[in-house]
LOVEX-318097 format. One record per atom (N, C-alpha, C, O): atom name; y, x, z. Coordinates in Angstrom, 3 decimals, decimal comma. Layout:
<recs>
{'CA' {Y X Z}}
...
</recs>
This chain:
<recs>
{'N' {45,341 152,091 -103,926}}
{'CA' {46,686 151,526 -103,929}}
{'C' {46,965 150,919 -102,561}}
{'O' {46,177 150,204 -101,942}}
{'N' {48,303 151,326 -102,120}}
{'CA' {48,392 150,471 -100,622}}
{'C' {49,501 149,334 -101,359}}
{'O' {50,051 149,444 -102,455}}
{'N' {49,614 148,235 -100,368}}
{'CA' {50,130 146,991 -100,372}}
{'C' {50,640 146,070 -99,168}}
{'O' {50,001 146,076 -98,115}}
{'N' {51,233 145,660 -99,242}}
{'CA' {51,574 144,312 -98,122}}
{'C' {51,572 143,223 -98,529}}
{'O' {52,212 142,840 -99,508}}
{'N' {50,589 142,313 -97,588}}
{'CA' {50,543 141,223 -98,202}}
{'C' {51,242 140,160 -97,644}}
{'O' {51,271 139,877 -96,446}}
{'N' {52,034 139,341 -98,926}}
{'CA' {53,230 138,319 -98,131}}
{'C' {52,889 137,505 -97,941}}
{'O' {53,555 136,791 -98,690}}
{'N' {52,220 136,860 -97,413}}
{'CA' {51,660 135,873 -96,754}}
{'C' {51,681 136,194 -95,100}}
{'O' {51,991 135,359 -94,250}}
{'N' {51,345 137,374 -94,869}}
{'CA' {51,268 138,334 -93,335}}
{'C' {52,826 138,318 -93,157}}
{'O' {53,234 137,895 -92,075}}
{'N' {53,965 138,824 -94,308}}
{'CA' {55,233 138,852 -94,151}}
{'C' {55,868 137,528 -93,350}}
{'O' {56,491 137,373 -92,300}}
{'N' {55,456 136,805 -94,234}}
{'CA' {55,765 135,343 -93,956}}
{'C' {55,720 134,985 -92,481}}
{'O' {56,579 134,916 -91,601}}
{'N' {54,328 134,769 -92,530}}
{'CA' {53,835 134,736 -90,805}}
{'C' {54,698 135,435 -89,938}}
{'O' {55,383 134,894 -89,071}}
{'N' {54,654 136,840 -90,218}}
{'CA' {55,723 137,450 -89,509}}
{'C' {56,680 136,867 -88,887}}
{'O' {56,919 136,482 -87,742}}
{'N' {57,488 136,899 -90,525}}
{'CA' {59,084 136,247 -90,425}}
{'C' {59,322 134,872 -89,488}}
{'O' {60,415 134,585 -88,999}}
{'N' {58,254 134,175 -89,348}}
{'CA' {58,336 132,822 -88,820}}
{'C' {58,780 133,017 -87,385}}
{'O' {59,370 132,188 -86,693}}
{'N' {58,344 134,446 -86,987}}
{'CA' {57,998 134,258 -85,245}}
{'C' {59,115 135,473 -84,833}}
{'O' {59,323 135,716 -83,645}}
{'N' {59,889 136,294 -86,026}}
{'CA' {60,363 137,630 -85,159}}
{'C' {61,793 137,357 -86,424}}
{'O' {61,773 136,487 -87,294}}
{'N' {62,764 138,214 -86,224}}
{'CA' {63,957 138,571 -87,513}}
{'C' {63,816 139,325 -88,234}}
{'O' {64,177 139,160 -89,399}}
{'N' {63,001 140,888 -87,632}}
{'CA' {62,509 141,410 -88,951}}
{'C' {61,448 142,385 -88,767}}
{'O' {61,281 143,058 -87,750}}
{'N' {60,819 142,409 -89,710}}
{'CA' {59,757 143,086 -90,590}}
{'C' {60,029 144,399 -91,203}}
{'O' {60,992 144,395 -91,969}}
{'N' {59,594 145,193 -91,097}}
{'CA' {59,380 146,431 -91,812}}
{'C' {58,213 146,442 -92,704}}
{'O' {57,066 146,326 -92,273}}
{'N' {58,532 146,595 -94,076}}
{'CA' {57,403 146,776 -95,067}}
{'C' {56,698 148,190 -95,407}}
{'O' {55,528 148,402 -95,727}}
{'N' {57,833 149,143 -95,228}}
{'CA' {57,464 150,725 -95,268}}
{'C' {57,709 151,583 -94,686}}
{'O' {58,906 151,357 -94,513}}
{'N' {57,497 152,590 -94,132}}
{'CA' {58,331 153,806 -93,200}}
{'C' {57,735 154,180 -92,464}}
{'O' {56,650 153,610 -92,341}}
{'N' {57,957 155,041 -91,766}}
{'CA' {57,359 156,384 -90,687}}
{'C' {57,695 155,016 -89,530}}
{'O' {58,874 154,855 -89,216}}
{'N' {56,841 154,255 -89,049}}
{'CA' {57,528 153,321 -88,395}}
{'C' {56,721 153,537 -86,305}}
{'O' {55,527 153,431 -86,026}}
{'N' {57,566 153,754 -85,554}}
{'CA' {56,477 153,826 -84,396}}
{'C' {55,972 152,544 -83,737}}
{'O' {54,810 152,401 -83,355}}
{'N' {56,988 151,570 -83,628}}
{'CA' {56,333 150,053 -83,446}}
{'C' {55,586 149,114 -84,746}}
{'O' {56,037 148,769 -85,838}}
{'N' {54,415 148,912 -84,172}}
{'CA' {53,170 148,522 -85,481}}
{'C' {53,596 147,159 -85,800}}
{'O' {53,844 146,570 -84,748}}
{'N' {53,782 146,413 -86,835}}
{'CA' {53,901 144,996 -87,638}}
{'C' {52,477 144,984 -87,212}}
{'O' {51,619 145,805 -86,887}}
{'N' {52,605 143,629 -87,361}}
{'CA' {51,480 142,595 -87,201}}
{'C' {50,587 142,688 -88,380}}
{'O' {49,481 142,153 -88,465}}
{'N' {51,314 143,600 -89,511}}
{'CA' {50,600 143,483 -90,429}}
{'C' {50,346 145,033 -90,975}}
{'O' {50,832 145,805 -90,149}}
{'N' {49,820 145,658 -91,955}}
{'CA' {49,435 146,552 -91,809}}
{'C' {50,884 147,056 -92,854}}
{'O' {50,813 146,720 -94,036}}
{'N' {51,599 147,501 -92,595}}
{'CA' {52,964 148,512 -93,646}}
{'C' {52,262 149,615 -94,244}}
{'O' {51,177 150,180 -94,108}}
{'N' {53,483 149,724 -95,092}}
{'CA' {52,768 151,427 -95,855}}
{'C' {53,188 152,411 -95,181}}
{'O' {54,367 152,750 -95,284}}
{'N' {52,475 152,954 -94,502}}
{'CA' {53,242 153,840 -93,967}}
{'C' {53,843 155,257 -94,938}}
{'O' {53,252 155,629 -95,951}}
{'N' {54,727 155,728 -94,566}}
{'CA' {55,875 156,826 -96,094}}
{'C' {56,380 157,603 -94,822}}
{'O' {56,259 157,547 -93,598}}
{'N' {57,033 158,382 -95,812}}
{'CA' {57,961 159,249 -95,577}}
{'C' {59,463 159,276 -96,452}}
{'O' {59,644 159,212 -97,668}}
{'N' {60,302 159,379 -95,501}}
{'CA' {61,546 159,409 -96,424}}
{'C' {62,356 158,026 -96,959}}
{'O' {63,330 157,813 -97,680}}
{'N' {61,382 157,194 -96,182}}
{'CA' {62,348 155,737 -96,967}}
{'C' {61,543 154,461 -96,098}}
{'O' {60,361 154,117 -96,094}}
{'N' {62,493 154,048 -95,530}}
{'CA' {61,966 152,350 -94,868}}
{'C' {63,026 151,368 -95,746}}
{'O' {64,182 151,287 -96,162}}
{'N' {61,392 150,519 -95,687}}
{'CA' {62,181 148,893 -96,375}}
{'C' {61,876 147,902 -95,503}}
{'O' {60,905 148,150 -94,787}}
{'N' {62,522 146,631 -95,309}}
{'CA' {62,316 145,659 -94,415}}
{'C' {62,829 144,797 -94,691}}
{'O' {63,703 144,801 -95,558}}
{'N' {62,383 143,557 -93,917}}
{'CA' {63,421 142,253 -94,368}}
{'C' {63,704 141,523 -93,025}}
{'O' {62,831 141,287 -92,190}}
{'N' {65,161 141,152 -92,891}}
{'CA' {65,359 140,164 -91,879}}
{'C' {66,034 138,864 -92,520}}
{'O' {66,949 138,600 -93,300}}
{'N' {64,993 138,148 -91,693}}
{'CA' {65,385 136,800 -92,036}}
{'C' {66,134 136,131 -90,524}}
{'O' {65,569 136,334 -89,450}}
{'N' {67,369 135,375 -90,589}}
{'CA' {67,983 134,895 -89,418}}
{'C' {67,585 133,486 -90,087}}
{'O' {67,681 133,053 -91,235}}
{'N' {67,064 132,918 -88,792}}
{'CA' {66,750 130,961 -88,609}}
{'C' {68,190 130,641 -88,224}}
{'O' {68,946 130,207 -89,092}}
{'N' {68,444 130,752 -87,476}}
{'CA' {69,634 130,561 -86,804}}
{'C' {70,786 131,367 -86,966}}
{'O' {70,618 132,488 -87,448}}
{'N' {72,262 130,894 -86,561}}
{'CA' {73,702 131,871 -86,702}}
{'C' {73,054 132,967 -85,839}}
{'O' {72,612 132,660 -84,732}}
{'N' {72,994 133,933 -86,184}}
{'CA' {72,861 135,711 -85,693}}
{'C' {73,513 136,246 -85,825}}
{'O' {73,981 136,321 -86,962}}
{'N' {74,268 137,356 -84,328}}
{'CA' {75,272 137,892 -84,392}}
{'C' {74,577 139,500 -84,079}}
{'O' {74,035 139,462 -82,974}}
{'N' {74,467 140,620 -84,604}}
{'CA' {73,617 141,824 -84,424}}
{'C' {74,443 142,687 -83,340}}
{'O' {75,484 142,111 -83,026}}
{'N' {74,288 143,660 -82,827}}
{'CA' {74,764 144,679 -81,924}}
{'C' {75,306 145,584 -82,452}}
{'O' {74,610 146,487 -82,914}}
{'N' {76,729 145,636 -82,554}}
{'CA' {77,438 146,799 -83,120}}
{'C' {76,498 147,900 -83,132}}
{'O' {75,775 148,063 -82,149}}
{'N' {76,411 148,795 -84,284}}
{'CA' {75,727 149,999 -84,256}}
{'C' {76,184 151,104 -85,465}}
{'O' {77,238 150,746 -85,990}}
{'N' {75,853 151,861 -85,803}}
{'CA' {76,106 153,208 -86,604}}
{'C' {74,636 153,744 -86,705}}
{'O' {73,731 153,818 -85,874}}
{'N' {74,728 154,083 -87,996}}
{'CA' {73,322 154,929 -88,443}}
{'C' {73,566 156,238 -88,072}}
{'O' {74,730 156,029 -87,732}}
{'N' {73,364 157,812 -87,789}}
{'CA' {73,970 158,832 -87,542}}
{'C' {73,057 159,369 -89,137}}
{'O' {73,595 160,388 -89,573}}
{'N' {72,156 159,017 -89,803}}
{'CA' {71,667 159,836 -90,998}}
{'C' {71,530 158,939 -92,336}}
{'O' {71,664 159,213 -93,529}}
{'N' {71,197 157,715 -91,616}}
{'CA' {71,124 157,190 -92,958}}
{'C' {71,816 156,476 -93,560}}
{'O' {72,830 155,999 -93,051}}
{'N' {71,363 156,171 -95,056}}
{'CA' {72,179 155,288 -95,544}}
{'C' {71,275 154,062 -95,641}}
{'O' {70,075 154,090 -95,913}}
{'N' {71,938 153,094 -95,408}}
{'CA' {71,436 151,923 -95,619}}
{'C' {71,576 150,642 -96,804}}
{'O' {72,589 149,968 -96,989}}
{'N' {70,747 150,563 -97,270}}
{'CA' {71,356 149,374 -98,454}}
{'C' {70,430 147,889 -98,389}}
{'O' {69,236 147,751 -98,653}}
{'N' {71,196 147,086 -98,045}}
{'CA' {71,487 145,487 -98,005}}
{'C' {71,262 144,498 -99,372}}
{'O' {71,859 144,426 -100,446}}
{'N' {70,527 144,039 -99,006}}
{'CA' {70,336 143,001 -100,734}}
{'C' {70,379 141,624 -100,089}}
{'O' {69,580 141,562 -99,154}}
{'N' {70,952 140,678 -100,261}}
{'CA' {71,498 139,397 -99,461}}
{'C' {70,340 138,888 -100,361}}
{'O' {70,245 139,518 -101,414}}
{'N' {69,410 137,856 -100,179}}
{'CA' {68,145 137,186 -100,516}}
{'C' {68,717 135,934 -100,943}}
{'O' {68,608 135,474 -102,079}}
{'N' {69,332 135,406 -99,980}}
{'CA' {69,557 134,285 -99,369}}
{'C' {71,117 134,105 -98,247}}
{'O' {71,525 135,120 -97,685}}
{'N' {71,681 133,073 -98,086}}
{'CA' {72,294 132,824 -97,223}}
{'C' {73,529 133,623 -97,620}}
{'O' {73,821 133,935 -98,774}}
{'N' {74,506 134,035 -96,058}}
{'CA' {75,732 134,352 -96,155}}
{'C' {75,994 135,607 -94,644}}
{'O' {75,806 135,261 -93,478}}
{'N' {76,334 136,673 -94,956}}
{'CA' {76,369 137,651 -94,316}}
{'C' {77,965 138,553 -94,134}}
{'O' {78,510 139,321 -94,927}}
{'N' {78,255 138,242 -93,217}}
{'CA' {79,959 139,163 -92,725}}
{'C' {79,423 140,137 -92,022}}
{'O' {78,474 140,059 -91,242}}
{'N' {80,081 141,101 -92,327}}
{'CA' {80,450 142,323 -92,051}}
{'C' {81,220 142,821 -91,496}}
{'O' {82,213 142,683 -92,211}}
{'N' {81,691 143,715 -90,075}}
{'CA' {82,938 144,286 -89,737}}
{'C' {83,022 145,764 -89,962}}
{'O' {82,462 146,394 -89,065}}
{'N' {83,495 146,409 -90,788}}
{'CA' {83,443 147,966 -91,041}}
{'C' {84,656 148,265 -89,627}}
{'O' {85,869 148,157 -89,805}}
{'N' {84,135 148,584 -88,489}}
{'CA' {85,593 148,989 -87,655}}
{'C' {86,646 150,558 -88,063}}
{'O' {87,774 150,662 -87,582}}
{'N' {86,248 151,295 -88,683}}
{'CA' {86,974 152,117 -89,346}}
{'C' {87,775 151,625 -90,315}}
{'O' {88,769 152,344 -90,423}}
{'N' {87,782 150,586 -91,175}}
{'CA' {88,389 150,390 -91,767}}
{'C' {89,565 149,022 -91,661}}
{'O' {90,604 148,784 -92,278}}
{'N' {88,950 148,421 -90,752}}
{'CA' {89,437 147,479 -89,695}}
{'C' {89,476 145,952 -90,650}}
{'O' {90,327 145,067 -90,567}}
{'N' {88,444 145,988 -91,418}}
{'CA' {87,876 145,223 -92,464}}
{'C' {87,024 144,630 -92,172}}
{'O' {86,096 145,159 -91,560}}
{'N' {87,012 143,066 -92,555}}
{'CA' {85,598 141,766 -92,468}}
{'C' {85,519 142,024 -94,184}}
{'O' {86,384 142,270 -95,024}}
{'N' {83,824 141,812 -94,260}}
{'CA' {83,543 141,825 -96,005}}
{'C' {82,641 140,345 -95,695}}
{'O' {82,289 140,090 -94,544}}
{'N' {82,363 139,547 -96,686}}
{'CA' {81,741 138,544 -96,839}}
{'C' {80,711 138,747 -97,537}}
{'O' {81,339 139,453 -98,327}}
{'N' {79,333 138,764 -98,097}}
{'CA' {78,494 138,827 -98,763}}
{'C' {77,612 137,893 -99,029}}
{'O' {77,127 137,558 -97,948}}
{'N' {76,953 137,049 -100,237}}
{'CA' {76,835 135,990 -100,343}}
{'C' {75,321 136,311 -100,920}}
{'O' {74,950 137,474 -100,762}}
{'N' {74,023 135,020 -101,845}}
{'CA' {72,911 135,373 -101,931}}
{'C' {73,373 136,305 -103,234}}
{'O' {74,330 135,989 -103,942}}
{'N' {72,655 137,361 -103,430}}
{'CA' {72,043 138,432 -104,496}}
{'C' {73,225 139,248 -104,661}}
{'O' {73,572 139,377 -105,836}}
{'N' {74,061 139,936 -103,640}}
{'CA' {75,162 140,565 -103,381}}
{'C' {74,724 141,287 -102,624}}
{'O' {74,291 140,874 -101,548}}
{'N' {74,703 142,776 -103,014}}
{'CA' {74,241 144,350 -102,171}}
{'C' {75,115 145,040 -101,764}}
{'O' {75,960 145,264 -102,631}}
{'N' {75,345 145,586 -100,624}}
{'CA' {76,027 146,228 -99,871}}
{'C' {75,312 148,109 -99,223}}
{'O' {74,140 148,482 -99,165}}
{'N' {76,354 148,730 -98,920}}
{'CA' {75,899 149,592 -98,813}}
{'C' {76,685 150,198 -97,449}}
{'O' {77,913 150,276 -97,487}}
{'N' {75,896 150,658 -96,151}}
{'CA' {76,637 150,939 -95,056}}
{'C' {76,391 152,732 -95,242}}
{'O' {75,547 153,336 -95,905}}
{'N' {77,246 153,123 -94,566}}
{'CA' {77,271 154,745 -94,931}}
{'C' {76,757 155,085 -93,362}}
{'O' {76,596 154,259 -92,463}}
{'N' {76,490 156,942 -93,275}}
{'CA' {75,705 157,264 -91,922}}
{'C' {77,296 157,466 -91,357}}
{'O' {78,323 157,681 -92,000}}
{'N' {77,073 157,303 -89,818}}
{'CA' {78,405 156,967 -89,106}}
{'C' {79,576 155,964 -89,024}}
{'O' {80,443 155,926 -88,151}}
{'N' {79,433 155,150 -90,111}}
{'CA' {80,030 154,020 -90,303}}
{'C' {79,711 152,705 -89,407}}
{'O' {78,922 151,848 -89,807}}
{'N' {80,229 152,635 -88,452}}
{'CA' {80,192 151,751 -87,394}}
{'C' {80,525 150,347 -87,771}}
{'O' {81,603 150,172 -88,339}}
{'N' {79,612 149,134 -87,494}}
{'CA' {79,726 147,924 -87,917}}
{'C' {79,087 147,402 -86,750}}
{'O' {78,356 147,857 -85,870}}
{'N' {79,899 145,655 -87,192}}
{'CA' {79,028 144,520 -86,872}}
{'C' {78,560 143,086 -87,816}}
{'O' {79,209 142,380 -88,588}}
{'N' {77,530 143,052 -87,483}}
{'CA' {77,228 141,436 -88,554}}
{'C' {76,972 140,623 -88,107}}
{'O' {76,472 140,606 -86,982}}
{'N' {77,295 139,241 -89,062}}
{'CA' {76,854 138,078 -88,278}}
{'C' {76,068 137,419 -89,349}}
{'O' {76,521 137,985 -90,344}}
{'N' {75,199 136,601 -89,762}}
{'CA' {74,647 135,915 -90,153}}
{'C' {74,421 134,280 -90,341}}
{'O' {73,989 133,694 -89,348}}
{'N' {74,692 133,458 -91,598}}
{'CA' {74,638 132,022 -91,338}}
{'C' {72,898 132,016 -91,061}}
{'O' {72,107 132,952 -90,949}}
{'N' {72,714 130,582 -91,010}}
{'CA' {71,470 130,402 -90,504}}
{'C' {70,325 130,180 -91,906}}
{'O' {70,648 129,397 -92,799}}
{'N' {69,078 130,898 -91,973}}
{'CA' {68,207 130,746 -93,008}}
{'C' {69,241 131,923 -94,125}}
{'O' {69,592 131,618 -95,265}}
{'N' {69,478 132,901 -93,620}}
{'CA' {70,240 134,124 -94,475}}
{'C' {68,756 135,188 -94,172}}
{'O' {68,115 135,422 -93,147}}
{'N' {68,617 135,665 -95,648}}
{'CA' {67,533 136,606 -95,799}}
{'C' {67,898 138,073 -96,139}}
{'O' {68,558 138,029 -97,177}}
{'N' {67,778 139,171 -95,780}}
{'CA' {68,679 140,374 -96,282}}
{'C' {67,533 141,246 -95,998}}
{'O' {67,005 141,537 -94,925}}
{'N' {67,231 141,647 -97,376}}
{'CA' {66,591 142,940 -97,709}}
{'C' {66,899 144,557 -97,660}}
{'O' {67,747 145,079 -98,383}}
{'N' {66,333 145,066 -96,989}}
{'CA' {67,351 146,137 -96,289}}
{'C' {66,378 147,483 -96,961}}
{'O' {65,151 147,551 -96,895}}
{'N' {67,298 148,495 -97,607}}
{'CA' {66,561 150,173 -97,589}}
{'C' {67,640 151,174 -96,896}}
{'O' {68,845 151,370 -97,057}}
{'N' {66,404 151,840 -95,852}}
{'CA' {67,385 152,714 -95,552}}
{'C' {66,544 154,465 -95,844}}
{'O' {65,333 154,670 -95,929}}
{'N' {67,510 155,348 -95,929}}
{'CA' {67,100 156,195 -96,705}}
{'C' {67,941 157,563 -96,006}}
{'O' {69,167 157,678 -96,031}}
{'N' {67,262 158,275 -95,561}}
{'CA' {66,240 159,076 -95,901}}
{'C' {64,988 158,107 -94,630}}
{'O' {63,763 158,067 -94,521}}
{'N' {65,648 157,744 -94,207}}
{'CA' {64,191 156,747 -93,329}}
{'C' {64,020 157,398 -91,686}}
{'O' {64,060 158,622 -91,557}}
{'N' {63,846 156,589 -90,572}}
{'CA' {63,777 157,055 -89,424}}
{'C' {64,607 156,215 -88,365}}
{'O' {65,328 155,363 -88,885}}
{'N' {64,639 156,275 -87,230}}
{'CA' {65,261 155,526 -85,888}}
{'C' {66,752 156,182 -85,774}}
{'O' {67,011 156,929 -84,830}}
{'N' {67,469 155,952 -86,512}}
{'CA' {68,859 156,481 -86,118}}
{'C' {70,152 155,808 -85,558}}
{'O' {71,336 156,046 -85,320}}
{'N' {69,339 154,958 -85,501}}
{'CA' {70,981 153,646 -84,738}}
{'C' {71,533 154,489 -83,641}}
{'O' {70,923 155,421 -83,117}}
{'N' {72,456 154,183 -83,404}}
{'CA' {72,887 153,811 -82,023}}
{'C' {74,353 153,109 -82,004}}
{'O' {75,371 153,348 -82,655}}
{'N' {74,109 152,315 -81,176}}
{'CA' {74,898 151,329 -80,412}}
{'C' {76,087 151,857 -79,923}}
{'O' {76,175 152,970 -79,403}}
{'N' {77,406 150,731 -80,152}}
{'CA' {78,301 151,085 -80,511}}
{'C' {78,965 150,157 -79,155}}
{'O' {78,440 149,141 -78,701}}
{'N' {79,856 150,599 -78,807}}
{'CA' {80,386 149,540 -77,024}}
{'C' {80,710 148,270 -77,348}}
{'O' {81,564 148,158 -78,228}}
{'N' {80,394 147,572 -77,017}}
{'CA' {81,105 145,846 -77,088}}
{'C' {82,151 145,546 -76,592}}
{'O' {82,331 145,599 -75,376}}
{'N' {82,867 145,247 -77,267}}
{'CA' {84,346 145,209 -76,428}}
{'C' {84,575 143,418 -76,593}}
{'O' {83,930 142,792 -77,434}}
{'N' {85,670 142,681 -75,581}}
{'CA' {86,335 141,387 -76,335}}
{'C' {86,530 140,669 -76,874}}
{'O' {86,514 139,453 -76,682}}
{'N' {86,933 141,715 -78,293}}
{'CA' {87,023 140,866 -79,315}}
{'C' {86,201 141,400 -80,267}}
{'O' {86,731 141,646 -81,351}}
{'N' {85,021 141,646 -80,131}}
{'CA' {83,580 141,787 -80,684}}
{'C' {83,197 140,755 -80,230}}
{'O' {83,283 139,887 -81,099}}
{'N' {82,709 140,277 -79,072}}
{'CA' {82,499 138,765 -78,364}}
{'C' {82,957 137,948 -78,998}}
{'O' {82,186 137,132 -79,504}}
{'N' {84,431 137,829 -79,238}}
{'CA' {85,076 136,888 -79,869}}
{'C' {84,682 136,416 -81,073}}
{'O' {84,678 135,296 -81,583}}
{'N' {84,287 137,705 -81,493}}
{'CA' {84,855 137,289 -83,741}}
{'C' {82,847 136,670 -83,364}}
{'O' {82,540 135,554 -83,784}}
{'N' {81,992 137,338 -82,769}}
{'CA' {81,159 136,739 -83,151}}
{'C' {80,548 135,025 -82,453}}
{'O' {79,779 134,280 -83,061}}
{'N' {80,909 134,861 -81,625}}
{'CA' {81,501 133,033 -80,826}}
{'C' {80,889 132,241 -82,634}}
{'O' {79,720 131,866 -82,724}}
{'N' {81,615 132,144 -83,556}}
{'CA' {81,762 131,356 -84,609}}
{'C' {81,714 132,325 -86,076}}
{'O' {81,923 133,509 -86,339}}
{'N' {81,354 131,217 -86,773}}
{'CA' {81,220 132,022 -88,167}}
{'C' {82,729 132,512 -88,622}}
{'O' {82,943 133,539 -89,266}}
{'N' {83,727 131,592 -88,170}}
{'CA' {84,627 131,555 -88,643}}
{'C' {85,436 132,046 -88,128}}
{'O' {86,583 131,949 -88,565}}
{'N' {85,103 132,867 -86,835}}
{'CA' {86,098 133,878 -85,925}}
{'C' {86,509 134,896 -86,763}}
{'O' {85,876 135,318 -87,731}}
{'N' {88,009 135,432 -86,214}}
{'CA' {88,334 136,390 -86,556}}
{'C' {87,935 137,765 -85,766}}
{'O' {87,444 137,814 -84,638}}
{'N' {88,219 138,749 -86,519}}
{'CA' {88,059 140,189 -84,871}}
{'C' {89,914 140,417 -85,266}}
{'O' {90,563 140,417 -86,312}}
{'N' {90,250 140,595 -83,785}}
{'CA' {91,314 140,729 -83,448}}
{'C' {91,568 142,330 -83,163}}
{'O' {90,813 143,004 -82,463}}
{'N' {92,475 142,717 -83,663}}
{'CA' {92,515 144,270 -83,291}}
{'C' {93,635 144,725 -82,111}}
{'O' {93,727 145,904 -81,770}}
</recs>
């Protein structure tokens, strides 16, 4: 039987935002993951307000399980902020371009599926800067 042990998670989490528990992964955790095929799981935990780097999956889908804390969302296709609160799941689609921000001590359990390095980064513009300044910014279109 393989396993991860949370105690190693923990440790982890203390010193980095996130952890990968499973997946074809090429940068090694501190701790030993399962390594799979076809599916990564992970967890980021934000200490602090965290604002992430606009990005787009090009394959996968990704799904979000809020742990803890409070998590906004900008879908820019749809030109939509979503709010997500603790034990509220979300689901980002492949090509669906976003940004998030995070309150502080927010935990979000993440699967993405079919599994693999598919981000890429999306331009920063203004009022991306802007909305993320404060929790309570708007994005201006």
């Amino acid at each position: 039987m393989k396993h991860v042990e949370g105690t190693k998670v923990r440790e982890s989490l203390a010193h980095q935002i996130r952890v990968y528990l499973c997946g074809k992964l090429g940068d090694p955790e501190p701790f030993n993951p399962i390594q799979t095929e076809g599916l990564e799981i992970g967890i980021s935990h934000y200490q602090e307000f965290t604002v992430e780097k606009p990005h787009l999956h090009t394959w996968n889908h990704e799904y979000n399980f809020v742990k803890s804390g409070s998590v906004k969302v900008y879908v820019f296709d749809e030109h939509q902020e979503y709010e997500f609160q603790q034990d509220d799941m979300y689901m980002i689609e492949p090509n669906m371009p976003y940004i998030t921000k995070a309150q502080p001590g927010t935990e979000v359990i993440f699967v993405k599926s079919p599994g693999g390095n598919d981000k890429e980064l999306v331009p920063v513009t203004d009022s991306m800067k802007k909305w993320g300044e404060t929790w309570e910014s708007k994005m201006e279109e």
